[in-house]
C-alpha positions as a printed NumPy array, in Angstrom:
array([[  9.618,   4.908,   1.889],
       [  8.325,   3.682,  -1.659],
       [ 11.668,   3.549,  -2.708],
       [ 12.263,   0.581,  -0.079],
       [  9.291,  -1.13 ,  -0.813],
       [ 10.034,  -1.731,  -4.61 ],
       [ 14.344,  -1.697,  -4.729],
       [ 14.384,  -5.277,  -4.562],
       [ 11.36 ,  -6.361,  -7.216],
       [ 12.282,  -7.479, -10.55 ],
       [  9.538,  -6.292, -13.304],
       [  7.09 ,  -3.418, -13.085],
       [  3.796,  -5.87 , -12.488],
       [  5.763,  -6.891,  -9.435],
       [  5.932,  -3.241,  -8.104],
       [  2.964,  -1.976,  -9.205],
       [  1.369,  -5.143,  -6.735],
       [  3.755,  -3.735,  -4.263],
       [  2.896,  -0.162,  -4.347],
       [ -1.194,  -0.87 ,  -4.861],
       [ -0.806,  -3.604,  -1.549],
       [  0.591,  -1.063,   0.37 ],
       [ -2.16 ,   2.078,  -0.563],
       [ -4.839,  -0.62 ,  -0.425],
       [ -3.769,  -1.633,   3.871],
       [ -3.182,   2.104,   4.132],
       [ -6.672,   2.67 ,   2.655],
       [ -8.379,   0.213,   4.577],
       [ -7.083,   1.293,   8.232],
       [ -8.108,   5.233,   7.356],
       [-11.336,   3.511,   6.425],
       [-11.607,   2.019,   9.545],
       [-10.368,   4.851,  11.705],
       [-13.23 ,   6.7  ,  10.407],
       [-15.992,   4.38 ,  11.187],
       [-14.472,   4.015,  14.567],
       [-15.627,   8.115,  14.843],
       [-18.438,   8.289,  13.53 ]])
C-alpha cells in the first residue's frame, strides 16, 4: 500500500509528507478507538 501512496510524488519531502499524513490519520483513529473503550 505505501508503494501507491508515494509512486506518483516527485522529491523525497513530498513523500516523506505523504507517508507521515498517512501514519499521523492512522494514529489518530487508533487513538480514538481506544478512548472510545476505555
Amino acid at each position: 500500500p505505501l508503494h501507491k501512496q508515494t509512486i506518483r510524488l516527485k522529491s523525497f519531502a513530498e513523500v516523506w509528507k505523504a507517508l507521515k499524513n498517512s501514519y499521523v490519520d492512522h494514529s489518530r483513529s487508533r487513538v480514538m478507538q481506544l478512548k472510545c473503550q476505555l
